[in-house]
C-alpha positions as CSV (number, residue, x, y, z in Angstrom):
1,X,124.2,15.5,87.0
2,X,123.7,12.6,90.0
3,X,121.1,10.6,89.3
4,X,120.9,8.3,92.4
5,X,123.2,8.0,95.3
6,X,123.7,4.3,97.0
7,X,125.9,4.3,99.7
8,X,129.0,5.7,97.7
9,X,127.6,4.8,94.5
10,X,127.1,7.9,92.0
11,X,126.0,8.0,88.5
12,X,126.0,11.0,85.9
13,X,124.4,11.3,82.5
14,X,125.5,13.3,79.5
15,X,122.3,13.5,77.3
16,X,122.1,15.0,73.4
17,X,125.9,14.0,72.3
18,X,124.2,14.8,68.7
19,X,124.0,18.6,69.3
20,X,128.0,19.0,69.4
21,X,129.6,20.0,67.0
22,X,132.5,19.7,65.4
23,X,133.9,22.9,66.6
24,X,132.9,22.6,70.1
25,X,135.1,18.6,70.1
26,X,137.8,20.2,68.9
27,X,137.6,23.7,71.0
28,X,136.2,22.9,74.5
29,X,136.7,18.7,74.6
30,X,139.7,17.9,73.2
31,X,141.7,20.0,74.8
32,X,140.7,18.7,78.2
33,X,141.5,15.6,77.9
34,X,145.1,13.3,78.5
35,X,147.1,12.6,75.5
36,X,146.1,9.2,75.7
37,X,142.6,9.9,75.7
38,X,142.4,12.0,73.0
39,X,143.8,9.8,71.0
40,X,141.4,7.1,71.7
41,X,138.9,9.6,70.3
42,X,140.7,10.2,67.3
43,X,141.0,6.6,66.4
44,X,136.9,7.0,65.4
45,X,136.1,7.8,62.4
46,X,132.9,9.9,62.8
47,X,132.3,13.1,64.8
48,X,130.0,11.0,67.0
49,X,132.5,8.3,68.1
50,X,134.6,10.9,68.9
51,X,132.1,13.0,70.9
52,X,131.0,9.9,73.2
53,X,134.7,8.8,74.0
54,X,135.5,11.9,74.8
55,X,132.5,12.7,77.0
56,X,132.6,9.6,78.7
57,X,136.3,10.3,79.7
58,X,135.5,14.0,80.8
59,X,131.8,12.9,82.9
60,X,134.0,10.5,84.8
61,X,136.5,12.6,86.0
62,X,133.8,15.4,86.6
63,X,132.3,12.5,89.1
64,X,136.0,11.5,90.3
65,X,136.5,15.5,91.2
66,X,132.9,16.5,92.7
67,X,131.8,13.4,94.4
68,X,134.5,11.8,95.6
69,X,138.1,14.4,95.8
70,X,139.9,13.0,93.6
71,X,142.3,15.3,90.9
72,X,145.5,14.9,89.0
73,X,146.0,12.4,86.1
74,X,144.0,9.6,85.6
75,X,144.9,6.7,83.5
76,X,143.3,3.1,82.5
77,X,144.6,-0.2,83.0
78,X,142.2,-3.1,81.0
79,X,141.6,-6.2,82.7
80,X,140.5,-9.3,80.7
81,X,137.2,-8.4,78.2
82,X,138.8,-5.3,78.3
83,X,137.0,-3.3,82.0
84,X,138.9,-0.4,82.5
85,X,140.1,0.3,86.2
86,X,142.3,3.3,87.4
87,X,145.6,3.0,87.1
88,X,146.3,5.3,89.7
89,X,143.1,4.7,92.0
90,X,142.7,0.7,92.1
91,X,140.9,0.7,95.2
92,X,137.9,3.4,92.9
93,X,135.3,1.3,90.9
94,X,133.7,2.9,87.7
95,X,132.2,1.9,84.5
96,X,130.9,3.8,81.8
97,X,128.2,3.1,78.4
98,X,127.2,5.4,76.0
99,X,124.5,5.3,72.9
100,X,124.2,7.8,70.1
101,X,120.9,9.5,72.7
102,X,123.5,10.0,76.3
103,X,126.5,9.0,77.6
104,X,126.1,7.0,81.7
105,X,128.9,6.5,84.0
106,X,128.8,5.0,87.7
107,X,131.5,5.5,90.3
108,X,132.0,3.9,93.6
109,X,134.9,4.0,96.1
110,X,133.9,0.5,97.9
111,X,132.1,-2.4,95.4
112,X,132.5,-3.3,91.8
113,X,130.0,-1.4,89.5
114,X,128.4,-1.6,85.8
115,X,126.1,-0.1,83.9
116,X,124.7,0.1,80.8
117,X,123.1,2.6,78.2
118,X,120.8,1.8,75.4
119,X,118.2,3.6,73.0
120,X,114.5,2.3,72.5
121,X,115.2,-0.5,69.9
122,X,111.4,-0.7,68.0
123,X,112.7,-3.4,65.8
124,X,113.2,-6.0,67.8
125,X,112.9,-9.7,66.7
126,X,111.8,-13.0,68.1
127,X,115.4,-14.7,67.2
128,X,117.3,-11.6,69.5
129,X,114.2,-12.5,71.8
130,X,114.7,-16.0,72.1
131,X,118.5,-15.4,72.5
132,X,118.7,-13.5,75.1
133,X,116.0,-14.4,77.2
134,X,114.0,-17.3,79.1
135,X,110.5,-18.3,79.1
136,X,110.0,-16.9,81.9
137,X,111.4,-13.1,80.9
138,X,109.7,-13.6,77.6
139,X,106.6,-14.0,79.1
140,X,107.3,-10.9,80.8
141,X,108.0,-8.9,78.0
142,X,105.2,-10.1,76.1
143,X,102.4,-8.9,78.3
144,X,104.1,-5.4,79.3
145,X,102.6,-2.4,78.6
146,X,105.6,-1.6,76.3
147,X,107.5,-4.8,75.0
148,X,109.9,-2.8,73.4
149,X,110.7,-0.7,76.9
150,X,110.4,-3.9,78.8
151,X,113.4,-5.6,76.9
152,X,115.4,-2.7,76.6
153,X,115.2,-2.6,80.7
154,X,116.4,-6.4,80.6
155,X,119.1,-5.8,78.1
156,X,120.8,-3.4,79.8
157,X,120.3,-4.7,83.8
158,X,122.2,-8.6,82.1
159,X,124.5,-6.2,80.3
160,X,125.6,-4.0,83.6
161,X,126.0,-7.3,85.5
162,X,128.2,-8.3,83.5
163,X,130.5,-5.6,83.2
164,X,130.2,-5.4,87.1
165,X,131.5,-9.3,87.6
166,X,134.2,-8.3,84.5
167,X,132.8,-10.7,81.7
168,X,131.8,-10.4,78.5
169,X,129.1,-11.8,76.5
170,X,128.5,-15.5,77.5
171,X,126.4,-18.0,75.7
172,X,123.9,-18.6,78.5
173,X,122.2,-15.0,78.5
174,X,118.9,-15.8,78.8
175,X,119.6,-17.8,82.1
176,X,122.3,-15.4,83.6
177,X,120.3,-13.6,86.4
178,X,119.9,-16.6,88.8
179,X,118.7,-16.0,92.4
180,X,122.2,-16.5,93.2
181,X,123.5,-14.2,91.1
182,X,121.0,-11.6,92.0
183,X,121.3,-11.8,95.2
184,X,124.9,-11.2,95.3
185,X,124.3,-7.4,93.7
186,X,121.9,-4.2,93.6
187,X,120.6,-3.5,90.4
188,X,118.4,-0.2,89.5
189,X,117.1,0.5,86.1
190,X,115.3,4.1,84.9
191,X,113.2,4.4,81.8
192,X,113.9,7.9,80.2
193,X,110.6,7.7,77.2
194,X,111.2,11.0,76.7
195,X,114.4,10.9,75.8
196,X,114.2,7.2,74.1
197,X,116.8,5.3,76.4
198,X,116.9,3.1,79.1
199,X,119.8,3.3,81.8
200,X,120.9,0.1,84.3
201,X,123.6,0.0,87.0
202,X,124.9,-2.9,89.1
203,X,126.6,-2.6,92.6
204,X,128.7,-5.9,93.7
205,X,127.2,-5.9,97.5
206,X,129.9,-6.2,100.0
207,X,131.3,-9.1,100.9
C-alpha cells in the first residue's frame, strides 16, 4: 500500500511477516519469485529470513508494476557496500529494509533513494547512545516524550541516508547529518506505535 508520494517517489509496506506460514512461503511466495531470488531466500535458515527476502522481492516489483509500468524479469546488480540497483532498469532507484514487525521499500524513477525499517528498541543503552549520536541529538532524545521513539526515528533517517548516498556504516555517525548533507536530500520519517516500528526514507534532490 503507498504510503506517501514525492514527486515520483513511492513507498509500500508489508506489515505482520510473522503471521505466514510455512505453507503459505512455499505455496503462494516462492513460486513467484526468479530463480535467483528464491534462492537467496533459501540461503536463511529460519522461516522468517525467508519470509522477509521474499516479500521484499515481491512488494518491489508490485511497486515496479502499479506505480511506475514496468514488467518482465528483474534482476540485481550490487554496487560497493552491497546497494542493489536493476540490472535491467539502471536509470529506476529503489531500496528496500525490513524488521521481524514489516517489510518497507521506496522506488523512484529520477533521484537516489533509501530507507530504513526498525522495531521500537526499549533497551537501549547510553554506550549505543553515545555512539551514534551528538550532544546535540542526545539532548534531543533525552527530553522527548518518548526517548525510545525519538532514537529509533534518528536511527533509521542516518541509516536511509546512507543507503541513499551508497555507504555503509561510517565511524562518524553521530556527526553524519551536517547542514550540508541535509540539505542535499528529503528525508520523511513515520512513527507506527501501534504497530512498534518506525519507517525513514531519503530522496537525493536533483541536481
Amino acid at each position: 500500500m503507498p504510503l506517501r508520494n514525492s514527486q515520483k517517489m513511492k513507498t509500500y509496506l508489508f506489515t505482520h511477516p510473522e503471521k505466514i506460514t510455512q505453507q503459505q512461503l512455499e505455496q503462494e511466495l516462492l513460486p513467484q519469485l526468479p530463480e535467483w531470488r528464491r534462492e537467496q531466500a533459501l540461503k536463511f535458515k529460519f522461516l522468517s529470513g525467508q519470509v522477509l527476502c521474499a516479500k521484499a522481492f515481491l512488494l518491489l516489483k508490485e511497486g515496479l508494476e502499479k506505480d511506475f509500468g514496468i514488467s518482465g524479469p528483474i534482476t540485481f546488480q550490487y554496487l560497493e557496500h552491497e546497494k542493489p540497483v536493476l540490472k535491467e532498469h539502471p536509470n529506476v532507484h529503489f531500496n528496500f529494509s525490513h524488521c521481524k514487525k514489516g517489510v518497507f521499500c521506496v522506488i523512484d524513477d529520477k533521484n537516489e533513494v533509501g530507507c530504513d525499517i526498525e522495531i521500537v528498541d526499549r533497551g537501549i543503552s547510553d554506550a549505543l547512545l553515545r555512539r551514534c549520536c551528538n550532544d546535540v541529538e542526545l539532548s534531543k532524545i533525552k527530553n522527548a516524550v518518548d526517548s525510545n521513539i525519538e532514537f529509533i526515528k534518528l536511527w533509521t533517517v542516518k541509516e536511509a541516508v546512507l543507503k541513499c548516498i551508497g555507504v555503509g556504516l561510517v565511524d562518524d555517525l553521530p556527526d553524519l547529518l551536517t547542514s550540508e548533507l541535509l540539505g542535499s536530500v528529503e528525508v520523511c520519517t513515520r512513527v507506527y506505535e501501534d504497530l512498534g516500528f518506525v519507517c525513514s526514507t531519503c530522496k537525493a534532490k536533483a541536481k
